[in-house]
N, C-alpha and C positions, 0 to 999 in steps of 0.2 A: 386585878387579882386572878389567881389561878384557880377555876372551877377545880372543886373537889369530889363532885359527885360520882361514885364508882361507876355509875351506865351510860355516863358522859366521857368525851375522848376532852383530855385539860387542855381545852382551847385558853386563854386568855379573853377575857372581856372587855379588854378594849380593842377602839379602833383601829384598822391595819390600814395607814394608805398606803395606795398600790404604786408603782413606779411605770408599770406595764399598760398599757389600754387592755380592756379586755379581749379576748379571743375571739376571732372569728369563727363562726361554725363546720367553718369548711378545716380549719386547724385540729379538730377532730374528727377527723372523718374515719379515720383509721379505726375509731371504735366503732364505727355503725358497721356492724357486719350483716350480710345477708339472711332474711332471717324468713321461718315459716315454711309451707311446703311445694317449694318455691319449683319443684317440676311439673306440679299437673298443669301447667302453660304447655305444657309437651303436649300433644293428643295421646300420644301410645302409654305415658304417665300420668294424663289424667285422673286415673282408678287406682292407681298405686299408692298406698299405704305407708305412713311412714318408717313401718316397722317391715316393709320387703325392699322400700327402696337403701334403707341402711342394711340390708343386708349385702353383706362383700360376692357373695354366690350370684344372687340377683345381679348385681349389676356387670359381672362378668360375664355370664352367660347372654345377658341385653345389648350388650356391646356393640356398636355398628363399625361393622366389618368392612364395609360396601356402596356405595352409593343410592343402591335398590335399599340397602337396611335406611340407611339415612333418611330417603324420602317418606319409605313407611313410618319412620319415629315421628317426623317434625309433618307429613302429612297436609303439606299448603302451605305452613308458616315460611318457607321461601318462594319466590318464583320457580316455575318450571327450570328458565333457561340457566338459573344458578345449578340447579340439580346437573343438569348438562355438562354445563362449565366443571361441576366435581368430576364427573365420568372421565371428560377429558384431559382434566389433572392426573388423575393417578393414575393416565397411561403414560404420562410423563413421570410422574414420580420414583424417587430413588427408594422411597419407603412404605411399603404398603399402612394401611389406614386399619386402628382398633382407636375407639372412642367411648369412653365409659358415658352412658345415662346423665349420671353426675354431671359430665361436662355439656355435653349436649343442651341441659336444663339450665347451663349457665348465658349460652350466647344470646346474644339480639336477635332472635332471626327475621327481625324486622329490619335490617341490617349488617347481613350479613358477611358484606366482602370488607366490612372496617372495624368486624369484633375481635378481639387480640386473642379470646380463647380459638375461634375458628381459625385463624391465619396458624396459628400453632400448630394443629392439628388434622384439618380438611384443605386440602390443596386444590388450586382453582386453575384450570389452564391459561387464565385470561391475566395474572397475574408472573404468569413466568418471565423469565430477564431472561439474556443470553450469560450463561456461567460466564467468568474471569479465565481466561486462559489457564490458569495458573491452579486451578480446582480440582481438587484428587477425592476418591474416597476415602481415604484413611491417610487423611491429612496429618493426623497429628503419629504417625508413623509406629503406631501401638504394634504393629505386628513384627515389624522390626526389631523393638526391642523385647521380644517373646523369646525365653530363654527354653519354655514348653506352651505349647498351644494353649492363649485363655488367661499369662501369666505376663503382665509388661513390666520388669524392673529396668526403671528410667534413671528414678534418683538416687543415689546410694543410699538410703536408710530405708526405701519405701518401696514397696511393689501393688501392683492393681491386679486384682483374682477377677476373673470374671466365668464365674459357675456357670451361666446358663445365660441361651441368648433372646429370652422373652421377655416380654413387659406389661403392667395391667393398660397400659396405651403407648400407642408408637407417636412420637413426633416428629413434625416434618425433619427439624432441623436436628438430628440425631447424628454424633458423631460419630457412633457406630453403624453408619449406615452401610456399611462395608460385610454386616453379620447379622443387625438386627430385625427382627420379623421376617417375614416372607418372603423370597423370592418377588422381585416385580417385571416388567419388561423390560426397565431398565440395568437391574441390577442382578447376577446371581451370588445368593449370602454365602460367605465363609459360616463354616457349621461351627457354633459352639454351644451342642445342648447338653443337660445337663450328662455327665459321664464320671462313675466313681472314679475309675482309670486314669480318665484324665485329671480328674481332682489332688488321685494321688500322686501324679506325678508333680506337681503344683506345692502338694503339702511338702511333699520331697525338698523341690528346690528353697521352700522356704525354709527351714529346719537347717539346711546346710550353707545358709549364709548369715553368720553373725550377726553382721552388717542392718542386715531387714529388723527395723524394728515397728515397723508402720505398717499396718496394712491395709488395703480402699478392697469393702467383698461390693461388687457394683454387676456390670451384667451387659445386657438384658438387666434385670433391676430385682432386688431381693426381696421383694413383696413379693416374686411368683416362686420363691423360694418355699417347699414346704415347711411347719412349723420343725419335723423331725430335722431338716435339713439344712435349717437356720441353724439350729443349735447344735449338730453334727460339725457345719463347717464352722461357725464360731468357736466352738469350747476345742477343737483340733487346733486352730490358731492362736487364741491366745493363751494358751497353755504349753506353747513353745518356747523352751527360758529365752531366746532374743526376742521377742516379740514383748512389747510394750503401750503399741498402740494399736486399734481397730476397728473402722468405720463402717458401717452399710450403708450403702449408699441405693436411697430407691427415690423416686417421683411419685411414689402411690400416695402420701399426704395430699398430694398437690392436684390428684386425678381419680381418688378413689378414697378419701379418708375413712370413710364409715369401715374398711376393714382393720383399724384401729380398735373398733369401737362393737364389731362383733365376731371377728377371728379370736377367739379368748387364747386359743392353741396356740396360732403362729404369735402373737403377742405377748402371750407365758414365754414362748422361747427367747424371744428377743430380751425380756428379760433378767431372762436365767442369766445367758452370758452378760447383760450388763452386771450384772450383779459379782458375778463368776471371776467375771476381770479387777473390779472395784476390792473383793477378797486375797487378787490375788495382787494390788497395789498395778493394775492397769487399767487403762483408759480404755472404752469400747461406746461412742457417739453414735448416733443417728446422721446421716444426709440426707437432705430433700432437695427440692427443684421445684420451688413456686417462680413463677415470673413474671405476673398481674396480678395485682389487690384482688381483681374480681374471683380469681380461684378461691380466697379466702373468704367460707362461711361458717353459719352457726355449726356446721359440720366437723369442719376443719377445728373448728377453737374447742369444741369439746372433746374430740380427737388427739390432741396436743397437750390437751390437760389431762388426760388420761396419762399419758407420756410423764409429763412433768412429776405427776405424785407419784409416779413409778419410779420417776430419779434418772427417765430418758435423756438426757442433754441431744437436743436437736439441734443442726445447723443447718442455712440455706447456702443453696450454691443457683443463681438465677444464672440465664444466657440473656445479652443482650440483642435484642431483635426489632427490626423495623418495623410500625407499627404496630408493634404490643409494649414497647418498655421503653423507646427511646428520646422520652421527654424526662425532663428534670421532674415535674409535676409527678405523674405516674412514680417513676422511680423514687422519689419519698416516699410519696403514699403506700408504696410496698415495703422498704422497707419499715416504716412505722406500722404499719400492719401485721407486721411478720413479728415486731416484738411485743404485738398486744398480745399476738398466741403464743409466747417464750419459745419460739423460735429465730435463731440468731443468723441474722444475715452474715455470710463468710466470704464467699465471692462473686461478683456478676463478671460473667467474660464476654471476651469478645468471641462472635458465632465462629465456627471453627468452617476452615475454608473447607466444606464439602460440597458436592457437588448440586445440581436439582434447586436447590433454592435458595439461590442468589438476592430473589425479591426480603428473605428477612435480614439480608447479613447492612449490617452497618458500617460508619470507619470511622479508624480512630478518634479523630477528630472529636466525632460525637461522644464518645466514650469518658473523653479527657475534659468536654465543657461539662457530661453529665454528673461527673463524680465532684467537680470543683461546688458542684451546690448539693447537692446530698451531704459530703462532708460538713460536718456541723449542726445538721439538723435536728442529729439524737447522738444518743451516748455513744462513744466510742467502739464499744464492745457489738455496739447494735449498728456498726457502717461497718459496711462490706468492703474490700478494696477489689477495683477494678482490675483485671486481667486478660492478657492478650496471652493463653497456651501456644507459645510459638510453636506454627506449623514446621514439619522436617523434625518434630522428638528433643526442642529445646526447653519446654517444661513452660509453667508458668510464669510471667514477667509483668511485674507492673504495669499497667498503660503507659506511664509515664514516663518510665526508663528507656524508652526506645534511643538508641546510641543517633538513632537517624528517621526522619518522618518526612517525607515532601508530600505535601496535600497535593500539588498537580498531581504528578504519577501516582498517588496511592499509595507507595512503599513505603511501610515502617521497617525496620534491620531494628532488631535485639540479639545480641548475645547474652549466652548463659554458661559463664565460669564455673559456677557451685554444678552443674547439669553436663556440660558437653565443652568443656576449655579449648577457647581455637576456632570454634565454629561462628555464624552468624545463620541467623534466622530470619524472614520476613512471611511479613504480615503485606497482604494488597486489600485495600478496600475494594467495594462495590465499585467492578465497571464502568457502572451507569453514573456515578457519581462523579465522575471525570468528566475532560471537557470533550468533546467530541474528534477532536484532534488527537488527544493523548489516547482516545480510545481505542484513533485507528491504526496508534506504536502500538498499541500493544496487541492488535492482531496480527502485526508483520514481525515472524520468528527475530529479523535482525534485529530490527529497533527495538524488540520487545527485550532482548538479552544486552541490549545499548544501555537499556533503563536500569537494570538490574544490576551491571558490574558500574553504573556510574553509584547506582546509592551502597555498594559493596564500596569504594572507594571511599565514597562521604563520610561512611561508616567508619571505617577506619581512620579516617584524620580526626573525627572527631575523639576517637579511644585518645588518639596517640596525645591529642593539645590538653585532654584530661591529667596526662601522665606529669 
């Protein structure tokens, strides 16, 4: 019979046999998230209070900028010669180094050179590869398709604004490494700070193209957007009669959440316009950039829940990276963690060919066995699909759809009809992941261009026995 009791949920009182063996512990793991106040492990956190280290000021201001900052934070908890080894990296690196508190309190540093937060974001000289011949800055050719400085319309219905070129933390593997953060020795940035001038010329182009009805506001990343300025460039956008969609896109959930959770101002605004848009029967999402479970804590989930009752709709967009995400293991466990916090996995990609840090980029290959076991594992809506943003400005492409893939050389070929009709793209894995022979084609200009018009041919017969 069916309980009645109103303070009771009408279970049924009979027996349920099960079909299933029970669950292993580890099949929930997603829900144990990080919990308590889990940075005085830090030395220079030790003393910090829960209510300075959740403030978003705090931990901007704490930041390590530096190598010197870095060793005064953690203070012993690595070896000297790894400190070393950091110095020596960032005079190799394409991207200079900001590291919120937050993340710093999440690594091992009892283990340093195989934690997936650290590899992310502190770069080690001992770890560097020799780049892919084939490695540019601005691989994905954003600048190119810049109709005004700051402004990429690629696909007909959709354009990328990119207001400002700061972030509450730089990562190594940043496609915009071409603009974002600081000046390094090896790079000097294209300037994109924030400029009304420039904005309007931007708002300009948008307004006079039908077409655009999508819009990605990304950066530098819109968490350093101020709260006036969130809601300036959002209600200017989607209150343009073609405009129907639009997203911000930032990584501060993933590197700084607690400004969710005490920016009340910038967080009103973000808001407003969702709201603004919803009024006026348009869509205006959240993007983030988790790409390890372990980013995800009690921080993060009260952060996100804040979101949700506010009628936030969040999604994630991860990068695929060698060792931080490139097992089937890991990648469930993220995404299954991402939809304990009602945040919806969207895309994981493949690392975009830039330059400097070769040691995270993976290939295809891995991409394509990792997505065949995630598929299935949770709801539909909660699996991401895998993508390779073809380098050369051919947009984003299934992993799967590559017209052409030879694991010796490396080369995947995609085309993109809906994007660039006519064209062909490729993708090269990791160098190092070739065999030593193939590696030495492709440091000889001829063979290296042998390789490339043979998989351009492949490519092609394979279109044409399609037709």
């Amino acid at each position: 019979m069916i309980k009645t009791d109103p303070t009771q949920p009408p279970y049924t009182d009979e027996v349920i046999t099960a079909i299933k063996p029970p669950v292993v512990p580890d099949s929930l793991l997603h829900t144990k998230l990080r919990q308590g106040e889990f940075w005085r492990q830090i030395p220079a956190y030790a003393d910090i209070d829960e209510a300075t280290f959740l403030d978003h000021l705090w931990q901007g201001k704490h930041s390590v900028t530096s190598a010197d900052k870095l060793e005064a934070a953690i203070q012993g908890l690595a070896p000297q010669a790894f400190i070393e080894d950091v110095k020596e990296g960032l005079r190799k690196a394409p991207m200079s180094i900001r590291v919120s508190p937050y993340l710093i309190s999440l690594i091992d540093w009892k283990d340093p050179y195989h934690d997936p937060i650290r590899i992310q974001f502190i770069p080690v000289a001992s770890k560097v590869l020799r780049d892919h011949p084939m490695l540019t800055l601005d691989s994905l050719h954003e600048q190119d398709d810049a109709p005004v400085p700051g402004l990429t319309h690629r696909y007909a219905d959709k354009a990328l604004f990119l207001p400002l070129d700061i972030c509450p933390v730089y990562c190594r593997f940043c496609t915009r490494s071409y603009a974002i953060g600081m000046d390094t020795e090896e790079v000097e940035k294209v300037q994109l700070s924030p400029d009304p001038k420039r904005w309007a010329k931007a708002f300009k182009y948008i307004a006079s193209r039908p077409e655009l009805e999508d819009i990605v506001v990304s950066g530098g990343d819109a968490y350093q957007l101020s709260a006036r300025n969130l809601r300036l460039i959002g209600e200017t956008i989607i209150t343009m009669p073609n405009i129907r969609r639009m997203r911000f896109a930032t990584k501060g959930p993933a590197v700084m959440p607690m400004k969710i959770l005490t920016d009340t101002e910038w967080v009103n605004s973000l808001i407003y316009v969702v709201e603004l848009g919803r009024k006026l029967g348009k869509d205006v999402v959240l993007h983030t950039h988790f790409n390890h479970p372990d980013e995800i804590t009690w921080v993060t989930e009260q952060a996100m829940l804040k979101l949700f009752q506010a009628g936030v709709f969040v999604r994630n967009q991860s990068v695929l990276q060698r060792g931080v995400n490139d097992t089937k293991e890991t990648m469930q466990l993220l995404m299954k963690r991402l939809g304990h916090v009602n945040v919806h996995p969207y895309y994981v990609y493949m690392h975009d060919m830039v330059k400097g840090v070769e040691d995270l980029r993976t290939t295809v290959q891995t991409a394509m066995n990792i997505e065949r076991h995630v598929r299935g594992t949770t709801a539909g809506f909660n699996t991401p699909t895998f993508v390779c943003d073809a380098p050369g400005g051919g947009g984003k492409r299934d992993i799967h759809s590559a017209d052409y893939y030879d694991r010796v050389t490396g080369i995947a070929v995609y085309t993109a009809p809906g994007v660039k009709p006519g064209q062909s793209f490729m993708y090269f894995d990791p160098i190092d992941t070739l065999s030593p022979d193939v590696q030495a084609r492709w440091q000889d200009p001829v063979q290296r261009q042998a390789m490339i018009d043979e998989a351009e041919i492949k490519s092609a017969a394979a279109l044409l026995a399609q037709l």
